[in-house]
C-alpha positions as CSV (number, residue, x, y, z in Angstrom):
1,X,86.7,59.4,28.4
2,X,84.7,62.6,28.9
3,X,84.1,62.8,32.8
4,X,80.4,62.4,33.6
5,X,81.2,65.4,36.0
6,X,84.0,67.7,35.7
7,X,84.5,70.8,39.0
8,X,87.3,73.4,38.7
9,X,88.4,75.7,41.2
10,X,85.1,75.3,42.7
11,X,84.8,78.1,45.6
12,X,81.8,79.3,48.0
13,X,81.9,81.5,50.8
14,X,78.3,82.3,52.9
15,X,79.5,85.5,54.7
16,X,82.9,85.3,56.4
17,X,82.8,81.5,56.1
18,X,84.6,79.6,53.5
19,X,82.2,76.3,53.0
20,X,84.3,74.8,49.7
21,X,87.8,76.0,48.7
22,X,88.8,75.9,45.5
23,X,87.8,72.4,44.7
24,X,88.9,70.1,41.7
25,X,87.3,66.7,40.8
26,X,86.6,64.2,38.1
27,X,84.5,61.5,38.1
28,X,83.9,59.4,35.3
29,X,80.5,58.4,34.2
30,X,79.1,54.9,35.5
31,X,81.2,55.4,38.8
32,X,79.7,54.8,42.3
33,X,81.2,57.0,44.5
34,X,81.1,58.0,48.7
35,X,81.5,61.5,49.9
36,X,82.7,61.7,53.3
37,X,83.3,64.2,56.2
38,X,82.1,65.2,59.4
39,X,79.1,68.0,59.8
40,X,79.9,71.0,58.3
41,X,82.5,69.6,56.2
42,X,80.8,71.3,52.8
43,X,79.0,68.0,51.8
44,X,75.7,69.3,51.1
45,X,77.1,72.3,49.2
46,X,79.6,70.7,47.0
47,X,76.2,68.3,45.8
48,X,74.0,71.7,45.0
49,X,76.3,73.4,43.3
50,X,77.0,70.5,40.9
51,X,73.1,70.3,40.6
52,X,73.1,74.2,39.9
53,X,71.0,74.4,42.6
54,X,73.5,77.4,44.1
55,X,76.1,79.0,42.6
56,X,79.7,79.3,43.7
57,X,81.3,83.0,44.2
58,X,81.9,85.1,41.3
59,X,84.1,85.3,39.1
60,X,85.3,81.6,40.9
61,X,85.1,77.4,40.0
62,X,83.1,76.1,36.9
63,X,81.0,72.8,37.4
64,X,80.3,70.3,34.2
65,X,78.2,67.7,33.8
66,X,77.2,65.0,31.4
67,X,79.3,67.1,29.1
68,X,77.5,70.4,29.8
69,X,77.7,73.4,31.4
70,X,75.8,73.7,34.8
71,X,78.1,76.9,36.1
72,X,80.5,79.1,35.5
73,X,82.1,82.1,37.4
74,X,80.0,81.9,40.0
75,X,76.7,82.4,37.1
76,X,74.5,79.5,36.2
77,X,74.4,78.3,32.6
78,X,71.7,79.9,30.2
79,X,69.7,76.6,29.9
80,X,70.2,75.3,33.4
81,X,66.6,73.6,33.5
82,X,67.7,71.0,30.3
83,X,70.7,70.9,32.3
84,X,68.9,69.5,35.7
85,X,67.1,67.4,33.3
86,X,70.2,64.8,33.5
87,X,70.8,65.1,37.1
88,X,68.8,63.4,39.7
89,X,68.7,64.7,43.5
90,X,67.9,62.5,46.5
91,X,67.1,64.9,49.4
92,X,67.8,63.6,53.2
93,X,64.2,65.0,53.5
94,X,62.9,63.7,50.6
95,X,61.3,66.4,49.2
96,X,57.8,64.9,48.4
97,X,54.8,67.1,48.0
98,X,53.4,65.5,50.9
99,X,49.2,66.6,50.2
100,X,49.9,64.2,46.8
101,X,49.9,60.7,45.7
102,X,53.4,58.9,45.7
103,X,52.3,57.9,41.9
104,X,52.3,62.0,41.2
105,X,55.4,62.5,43.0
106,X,57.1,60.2,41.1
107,X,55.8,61.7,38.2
108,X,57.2,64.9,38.6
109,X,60.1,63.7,37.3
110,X,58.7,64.1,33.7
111,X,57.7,67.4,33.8
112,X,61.1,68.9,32.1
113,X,59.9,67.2,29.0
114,X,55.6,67.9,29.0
115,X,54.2,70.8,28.0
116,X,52.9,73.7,29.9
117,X,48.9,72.6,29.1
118,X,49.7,68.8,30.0
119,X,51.4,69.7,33.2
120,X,48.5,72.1,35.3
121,X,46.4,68.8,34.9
122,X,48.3,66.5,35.7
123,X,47.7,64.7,32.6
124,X,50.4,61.9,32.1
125,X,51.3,60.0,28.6
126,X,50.5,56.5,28.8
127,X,54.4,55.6,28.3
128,X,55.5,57.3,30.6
129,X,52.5,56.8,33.4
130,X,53.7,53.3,32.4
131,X,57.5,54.2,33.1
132,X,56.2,56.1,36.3
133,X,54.5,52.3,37.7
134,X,57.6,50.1,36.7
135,X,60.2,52.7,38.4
136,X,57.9,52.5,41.6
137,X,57.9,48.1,41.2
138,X,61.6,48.4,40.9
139,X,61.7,50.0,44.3
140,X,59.4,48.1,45.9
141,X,56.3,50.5,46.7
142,X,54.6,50.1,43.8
143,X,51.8,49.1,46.1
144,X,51.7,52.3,47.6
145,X,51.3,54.3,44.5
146,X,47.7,56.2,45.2
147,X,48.6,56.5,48.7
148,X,49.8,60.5,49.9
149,X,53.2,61.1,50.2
150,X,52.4,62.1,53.8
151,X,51.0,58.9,55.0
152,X,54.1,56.5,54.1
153,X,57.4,55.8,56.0
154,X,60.5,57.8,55.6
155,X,61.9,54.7,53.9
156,X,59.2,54.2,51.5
157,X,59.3,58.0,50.8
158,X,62.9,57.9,50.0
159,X,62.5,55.2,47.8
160,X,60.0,57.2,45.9
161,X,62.5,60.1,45.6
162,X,64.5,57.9,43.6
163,X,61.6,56.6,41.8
164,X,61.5,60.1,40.8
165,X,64.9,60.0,39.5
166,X,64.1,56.9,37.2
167,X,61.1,58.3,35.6
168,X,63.4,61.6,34.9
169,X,66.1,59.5,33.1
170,X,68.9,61.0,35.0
171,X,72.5,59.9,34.3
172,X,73.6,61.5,37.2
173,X,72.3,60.8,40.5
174,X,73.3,62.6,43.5
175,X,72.0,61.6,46.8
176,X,72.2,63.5,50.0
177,X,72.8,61.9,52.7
178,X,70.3,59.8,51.8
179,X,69.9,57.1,54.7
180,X,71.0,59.6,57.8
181,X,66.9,59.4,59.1
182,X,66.0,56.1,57.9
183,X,66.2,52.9,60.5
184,X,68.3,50.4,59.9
185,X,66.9,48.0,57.4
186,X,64.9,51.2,55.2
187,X,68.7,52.5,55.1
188,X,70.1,49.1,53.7
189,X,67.3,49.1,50.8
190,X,68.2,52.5,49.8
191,X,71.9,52.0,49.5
192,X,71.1,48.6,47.8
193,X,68.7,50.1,45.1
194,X,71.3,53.0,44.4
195,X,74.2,50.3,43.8
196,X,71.5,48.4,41.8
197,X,71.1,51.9,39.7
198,X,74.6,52.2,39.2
199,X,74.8,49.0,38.3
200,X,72.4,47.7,36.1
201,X,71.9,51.0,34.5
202,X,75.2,52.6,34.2
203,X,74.3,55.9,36.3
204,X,76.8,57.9,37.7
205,X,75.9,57.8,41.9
206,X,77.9,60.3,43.9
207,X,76.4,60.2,47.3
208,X,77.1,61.8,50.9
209,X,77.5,59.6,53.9
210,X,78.2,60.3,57.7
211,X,79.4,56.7,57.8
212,X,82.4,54.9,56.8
213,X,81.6,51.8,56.9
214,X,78.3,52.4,54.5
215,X,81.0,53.6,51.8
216,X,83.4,50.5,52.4
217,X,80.5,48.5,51.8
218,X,79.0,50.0,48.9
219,X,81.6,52.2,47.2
220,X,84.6,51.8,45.3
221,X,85.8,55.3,45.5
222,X,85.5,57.6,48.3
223,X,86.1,61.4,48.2
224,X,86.7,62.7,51.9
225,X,86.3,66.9,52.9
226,X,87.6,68.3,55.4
227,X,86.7,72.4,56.0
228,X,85.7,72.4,52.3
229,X,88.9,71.0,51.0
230,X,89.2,67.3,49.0
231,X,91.8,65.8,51.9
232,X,91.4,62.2,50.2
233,X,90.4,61.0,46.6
234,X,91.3,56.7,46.4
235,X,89.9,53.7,46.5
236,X,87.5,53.6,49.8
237,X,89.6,50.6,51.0
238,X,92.3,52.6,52.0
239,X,90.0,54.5,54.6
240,X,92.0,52.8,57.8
241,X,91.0,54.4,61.0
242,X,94.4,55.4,61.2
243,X,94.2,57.3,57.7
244,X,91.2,58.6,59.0
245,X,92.6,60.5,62.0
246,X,95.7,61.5,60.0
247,X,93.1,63.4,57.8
248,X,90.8,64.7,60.4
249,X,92.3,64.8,63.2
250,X,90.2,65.1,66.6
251,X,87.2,65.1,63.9
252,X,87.8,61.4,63.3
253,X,86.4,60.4,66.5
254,X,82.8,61.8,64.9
255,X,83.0,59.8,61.9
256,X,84.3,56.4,63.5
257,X,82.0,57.0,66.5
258,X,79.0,57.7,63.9
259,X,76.5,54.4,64.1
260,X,76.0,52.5,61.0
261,X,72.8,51.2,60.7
262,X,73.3,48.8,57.9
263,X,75.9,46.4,60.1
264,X,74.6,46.7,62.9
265,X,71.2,44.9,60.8
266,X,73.6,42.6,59.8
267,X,74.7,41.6,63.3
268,X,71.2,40.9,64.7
269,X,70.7,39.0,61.5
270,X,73.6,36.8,62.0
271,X,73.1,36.8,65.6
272,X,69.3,35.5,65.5
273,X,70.5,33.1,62.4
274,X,72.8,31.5,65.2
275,X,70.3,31.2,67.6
276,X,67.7,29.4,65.8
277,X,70.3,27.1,64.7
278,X,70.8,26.4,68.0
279,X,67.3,25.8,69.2
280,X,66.8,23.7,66.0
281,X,69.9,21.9,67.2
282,X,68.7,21.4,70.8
283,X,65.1,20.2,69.2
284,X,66.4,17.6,67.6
């Protein structure tokens, strides 16, 4: 099976310091899968270059995906923008044009295949003005779709992001840190609507998390870096605290001690579940 993204000898330095280091990894299309390490760890980068959205040093690493080139040598492919078609990002800050409706936001996911003359106005085919509404239902904030970007919570404008990955038709869907400002129950929607996408639709998800626990929960695989280096590719089960401070050493203590929004919810859920159980118990 072709590997829905395919990185060789991936390498890039900014200045004196070496953020990813000659980085190899597969992962197979339809997988769902957690990367892992503490801040500065090369996260962020290792998810840009595989969107071409920086390139590695030259004459250094080669990034595929869906099949296609998106870099090589340190030089972006010759049709990089068809590339990006396939790949959806999920900013931690969003990236919504905050001035604009969520509707138009979401929208922009369509551009790659409009024309120039359709585009300057804004003026949307029915199908996929039509696609735009159902991807916002499927999140949840369809409600909110005339409403600027500005005015809604981060976890409604996160949601929209991915929205915006729908309408594109990515197959690949990379998420940065996606839940790391969201409050605890906006967190656990986002990480339940990318499971649902990978899924129900088959997308590839490769997405950055400061917590553990989040990837137990929603990922079978979990890729862990350490100073730019894959230290751990396996089945996220295996991420024992132990393992965890064999790998990382004094930087262990950051990633066990990082709070995870998502159980904690669960905790106060089960917690105030017991407790009207009990009153109901006491009233009758």
């Amino acid at each position: 099976m072709e590997p829905a993204i395919r990185i060789t000898n991936l390498t890039k330095s900014f200045g004196a310091r070496r953020a990813l280091e000659a980085v190899n990894l597969e992962i197979l299309p339809g997988e769902m899968v957690a990367l892992i390490g503490a801040s500065g760890s090369g996260k962020s980068t290792l998810l840009r270059a595989i969107a071409g959205l920086l390139c590695a040093d030259r004459g250094t690493g080669e990034v595929q995906v869906n099949g296609r080139l998106v870099q090589r040598d340190g030089r972006l492919a010759p049709d990089i923008r068809a590339v990006r078609a396939g790949i959806g990002f999920v900013f931690q800050q969003f990236n919504l044009v905050g001035r604009l409706s969520l509707f138009t936001n979401v929208m922009t996911g369509t551009l790659h295949r409009m024309p120039l003359w359709r585009s300057l106005p804004r003026w949307f085919r029915a199908e996929d003005a039509r696609r735009g509404l159902e991807a916002l239902a499927r999140v949840g904030i369809a409600e909110f779709a005339a409403q600027r970007a500005s005015t809604l919570s981060g976890g409604q404008q996160q949601r929209g992001a991915i929205a915006r990955a729908l309408v594109q038709g990515a197959r690949v869907v990379l998420a940065d840190e996606p839940i790391a400002s969201l409050d605890p129950e906006s967190a656990r929607r986002v990480m339940e609507i990318l499971a649902a996408i990978h899924r129900e639709d088959g997308c590839t998800v490769l997405v950055s998390l400061h917590q553990v626990n989040v990837a137990l929960r929603y990922c079978p695989r979990t890729i862990a870096l350490r100073a730019g280096r894959v230290v751990h590719d396996g089945p996220s089960a295996r991420l024992t605290a132990p393992l965890l401070r064999e790998l990382y050493g004094a930087q262990a203590d950051e990633l066990l001690a990082m709070p995870d929004p998502i159980s904690m919810l669960g905790r106060r859920e089960e917690a105030a579940g017991a407790r009207d159980a009990l009153q109901a118990a006491q009233a009758a």
